[in-house]
C-alpha positions in Angstrom: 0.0 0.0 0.0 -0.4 2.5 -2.0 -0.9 0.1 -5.1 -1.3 1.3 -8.4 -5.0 2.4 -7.7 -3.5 4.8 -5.0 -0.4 6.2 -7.1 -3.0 6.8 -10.1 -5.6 8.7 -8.0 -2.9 10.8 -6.1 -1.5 11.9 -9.5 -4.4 13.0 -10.6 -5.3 14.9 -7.7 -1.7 16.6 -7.9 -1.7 17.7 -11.5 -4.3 21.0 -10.8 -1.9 22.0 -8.3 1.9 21.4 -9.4 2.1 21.1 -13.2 3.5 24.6 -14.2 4.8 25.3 -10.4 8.7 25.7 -10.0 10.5 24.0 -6.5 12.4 26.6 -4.6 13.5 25.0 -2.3 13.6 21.2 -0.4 13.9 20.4 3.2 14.2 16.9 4.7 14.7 15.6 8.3 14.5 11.9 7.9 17.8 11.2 5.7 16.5 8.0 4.5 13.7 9.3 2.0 16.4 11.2 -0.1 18.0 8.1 -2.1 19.4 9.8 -4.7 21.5 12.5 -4.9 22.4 13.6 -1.7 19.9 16.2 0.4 22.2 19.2 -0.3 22.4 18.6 -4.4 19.2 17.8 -4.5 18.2 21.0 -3.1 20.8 22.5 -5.4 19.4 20.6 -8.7 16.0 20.9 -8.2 16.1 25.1 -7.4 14.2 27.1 -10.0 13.1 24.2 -12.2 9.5 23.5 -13.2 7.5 20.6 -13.5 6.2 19.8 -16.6 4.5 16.5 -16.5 3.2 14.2 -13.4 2.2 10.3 -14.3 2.8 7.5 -13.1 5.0 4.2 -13.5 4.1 0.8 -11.2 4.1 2.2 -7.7 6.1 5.7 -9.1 5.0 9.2 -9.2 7.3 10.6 -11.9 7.4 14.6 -12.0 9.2 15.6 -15.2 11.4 18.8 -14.8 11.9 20.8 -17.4 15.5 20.8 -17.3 14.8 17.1 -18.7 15.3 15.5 -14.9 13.4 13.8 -13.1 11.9 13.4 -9.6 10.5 9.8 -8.6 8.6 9.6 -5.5 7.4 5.9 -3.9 5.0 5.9 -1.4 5.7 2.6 0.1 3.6 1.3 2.9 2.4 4.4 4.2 3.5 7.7 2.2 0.8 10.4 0.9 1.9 14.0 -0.6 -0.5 16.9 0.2 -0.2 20.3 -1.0 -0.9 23.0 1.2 -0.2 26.6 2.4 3.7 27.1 3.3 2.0 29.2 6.5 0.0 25.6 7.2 1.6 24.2 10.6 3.5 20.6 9.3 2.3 17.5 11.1 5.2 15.5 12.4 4.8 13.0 10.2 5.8 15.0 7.3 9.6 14.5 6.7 10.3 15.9 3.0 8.8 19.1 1.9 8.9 20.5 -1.5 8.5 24.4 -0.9 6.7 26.0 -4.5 6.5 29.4 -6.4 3.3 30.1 -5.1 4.2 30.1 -1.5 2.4 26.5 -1.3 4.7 22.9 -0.3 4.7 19.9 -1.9 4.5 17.5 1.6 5.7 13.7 2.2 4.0 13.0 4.3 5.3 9.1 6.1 4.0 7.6 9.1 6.0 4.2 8.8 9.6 6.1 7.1 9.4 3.7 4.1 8.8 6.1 1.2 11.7 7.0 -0.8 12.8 10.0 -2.9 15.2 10.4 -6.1 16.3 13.0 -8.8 18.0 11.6 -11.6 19.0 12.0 -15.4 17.9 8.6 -16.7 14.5 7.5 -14.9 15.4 4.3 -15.9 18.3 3.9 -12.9 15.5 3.4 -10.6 12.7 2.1 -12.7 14.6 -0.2 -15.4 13.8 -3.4 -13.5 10.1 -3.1 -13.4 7.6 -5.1 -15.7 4.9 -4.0 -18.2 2.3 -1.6 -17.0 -1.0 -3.8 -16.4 -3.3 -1.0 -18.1 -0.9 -0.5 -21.4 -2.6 -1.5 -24.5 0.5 -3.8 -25.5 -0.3 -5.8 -21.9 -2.5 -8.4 -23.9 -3.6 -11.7 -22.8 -0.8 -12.8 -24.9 1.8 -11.0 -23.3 0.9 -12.4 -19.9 0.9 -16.0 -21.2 4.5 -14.6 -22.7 5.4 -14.2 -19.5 4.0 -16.8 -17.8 5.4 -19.4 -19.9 8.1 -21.3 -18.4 7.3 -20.2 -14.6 6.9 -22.6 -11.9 5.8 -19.9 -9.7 2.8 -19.9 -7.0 0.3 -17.2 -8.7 -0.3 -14.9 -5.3 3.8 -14.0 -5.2 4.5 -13.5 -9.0 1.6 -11.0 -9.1 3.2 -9.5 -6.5 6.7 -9.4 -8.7 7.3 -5.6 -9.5 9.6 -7.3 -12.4 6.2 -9.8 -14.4 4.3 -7.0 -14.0 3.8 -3.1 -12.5 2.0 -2.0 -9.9 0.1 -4.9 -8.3 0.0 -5.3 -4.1 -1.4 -7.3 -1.9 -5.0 -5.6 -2.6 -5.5 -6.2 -6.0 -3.3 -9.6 -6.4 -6.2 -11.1 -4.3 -8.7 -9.5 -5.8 -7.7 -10.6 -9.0 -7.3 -14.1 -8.7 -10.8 -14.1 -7.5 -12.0 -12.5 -10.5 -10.1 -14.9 -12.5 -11.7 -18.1 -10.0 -7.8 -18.9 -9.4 -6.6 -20.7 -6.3 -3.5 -18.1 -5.3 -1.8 -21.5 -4.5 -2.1 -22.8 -8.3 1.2 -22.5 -10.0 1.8 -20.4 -13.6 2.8 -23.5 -15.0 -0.5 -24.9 -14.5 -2.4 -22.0 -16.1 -4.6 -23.4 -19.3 -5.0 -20.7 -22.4 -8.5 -19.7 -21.0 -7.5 -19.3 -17.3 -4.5 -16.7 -18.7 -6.7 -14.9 -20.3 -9.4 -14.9 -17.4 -6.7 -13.6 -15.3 -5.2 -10.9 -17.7 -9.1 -9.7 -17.6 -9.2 -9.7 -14.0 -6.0 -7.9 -13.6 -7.5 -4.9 -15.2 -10.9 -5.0 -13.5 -9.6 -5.2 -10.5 -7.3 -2.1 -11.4 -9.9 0.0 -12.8 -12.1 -0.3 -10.1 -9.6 0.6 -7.5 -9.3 3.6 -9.9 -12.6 4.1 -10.4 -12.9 4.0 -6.7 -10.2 6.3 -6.3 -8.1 4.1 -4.2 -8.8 1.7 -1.0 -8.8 3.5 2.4 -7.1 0.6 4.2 -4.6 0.9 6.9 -3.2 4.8 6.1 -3.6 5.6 2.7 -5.9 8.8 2.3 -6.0 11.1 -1.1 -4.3 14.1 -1.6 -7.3 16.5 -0.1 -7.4 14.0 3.2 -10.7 12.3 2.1 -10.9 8.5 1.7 -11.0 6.4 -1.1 -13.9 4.0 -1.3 -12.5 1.0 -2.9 -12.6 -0.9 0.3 -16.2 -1.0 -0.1 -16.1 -2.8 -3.1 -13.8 -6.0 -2.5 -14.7 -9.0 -3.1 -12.1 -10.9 -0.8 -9.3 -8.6 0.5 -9.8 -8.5 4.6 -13.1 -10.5 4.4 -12.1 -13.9 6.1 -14.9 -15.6 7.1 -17.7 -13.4 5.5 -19.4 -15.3 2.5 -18.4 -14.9 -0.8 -20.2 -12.2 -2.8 -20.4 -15.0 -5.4 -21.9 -18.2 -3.7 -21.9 -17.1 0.4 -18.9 -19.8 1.4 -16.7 -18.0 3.9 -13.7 -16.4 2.9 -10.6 -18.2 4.0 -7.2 -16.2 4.6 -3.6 -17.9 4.5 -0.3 -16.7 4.2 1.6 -17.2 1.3 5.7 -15.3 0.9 5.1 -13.8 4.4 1.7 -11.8 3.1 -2.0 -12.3 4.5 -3.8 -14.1 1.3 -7.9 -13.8 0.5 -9.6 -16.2 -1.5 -12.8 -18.1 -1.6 -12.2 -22.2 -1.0 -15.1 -22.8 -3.4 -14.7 -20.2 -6.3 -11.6 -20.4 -7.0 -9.8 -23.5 -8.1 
């Protein structure tokens, strides 16, 4: 958390207010979020430019500067960035702030310290390793089974691979499989032609309705403005152990699978 649901809504919440604004200035006072360069060039690199462009890549917000740089910001388990009033008191949970031409700040805000920033020249130092974007029009049902051919792996962790594929966490890996009627224990290997493409459809159902939802309020993640998301009102699976299944009412069961809490229904999916 955020997943790509989260990153997608918060971009587009940020575009009315930073596209066209220039950074001033940067100010940090938890080390760790600064990856790359260090805090001092950064603040050095990133005076006076602009940002030109804000989108998204996997779990990445990627601000485009127009000196052809870019800033990459990951969220991680419990990051959110708010724009607000440079006067506006910051909550002590904010440790990177992004001061603006406008006398408004840019704020990471970052309960749990995970979140991680970076300027660089080449976006792809950091993001190089990542797999296709689920929502791209070249991710077809053939390029999953592409990439599924050959793989032994359980189907809960590889969806969770940043390197098969962008963007998916524990949220919408669950809620996918369901979609598809896939056990999150069967492995790739075992996947039949029309189960591939069942789950390459389910992939992006679940993903546009976390988008459409604007996001799932679970655990810390809020948008941009402080209001919820509402896709936690529409899962099918995710957190419901032992409620029935929306499908055909037999409890939900929950396992762990690679260390992470797994959602599924015993009866649906096979």
């Amino acid at each position: 958390m955020p997943e790509l649901p989260e990153v997608e809504t918060t971009v587009r919440a940020l575009r009315p207010y930073l596209l066209g604004r220039t950074v001033v200035d940067v100010q940090n006072n938890w080390p760790k979020h600064v990856v790359m360069p260090s805090l001092p060039e950064m603040r050095l690199r990133l005076h006076g430019r602009t940002i030109t462009a804000i989108n998204r890549r996997a779990k990445y917000l990627v601000f485009s500067l127009d000196d052809d740089e870019t800033l990459l910001i990951h969220l991680k388990m419990s990051g959110r960035l708010l724009v607000v009033g440079r006067d506006e008191p910051a909550d002590k949970h904010v440790h990177t702030i992004f001061s603006l031409d406008n006398g408004q700040e840019l704020r990471f805000w970052d309960q749990r310290k995970f979140g991680r920033v970076y300027l660089v020249r080449d976006p792809e130092q950091v993001l190089g390793g990542l797999g296709p974007e689920p929502l791209a029009a070249d991710f077809t049902a053939a390029r999953l089974a592409e990439r599924l051919h050959g793989r032994r792996r359980i189907l809960k962790p590889l969806l969770l691979d940043q390197s098969f594929v962008a963007g998916i966490g524990n949220i919408y890996a669950d809620e996918s499989l369901f979609y598809a009627r896939l056990h999150p224990q069967r492995t790739a290997d075992t996947l039949k032609e029309p189960e591939v493409s069942a789950l390459h459809a389910a992939i992006q159902q679940s993903l546009n309705l976390g988008i459409e939802r604007e996001g799932a309020s679970i655990d810390l993640y809020v948008k941009p403005d402080g209001s919820k998301g509402d896709m936690q009102n529409a899962v099918a699976v995710f957190r419901r152990t032992g409620q029935p299944c929306v499908q055909c009412g037999t409890p939900v069961r929950r396992i762990v699978l690679g260390g992470r809490s797994t959602h599924f229904c015993p009866n649906c999916q096979i």
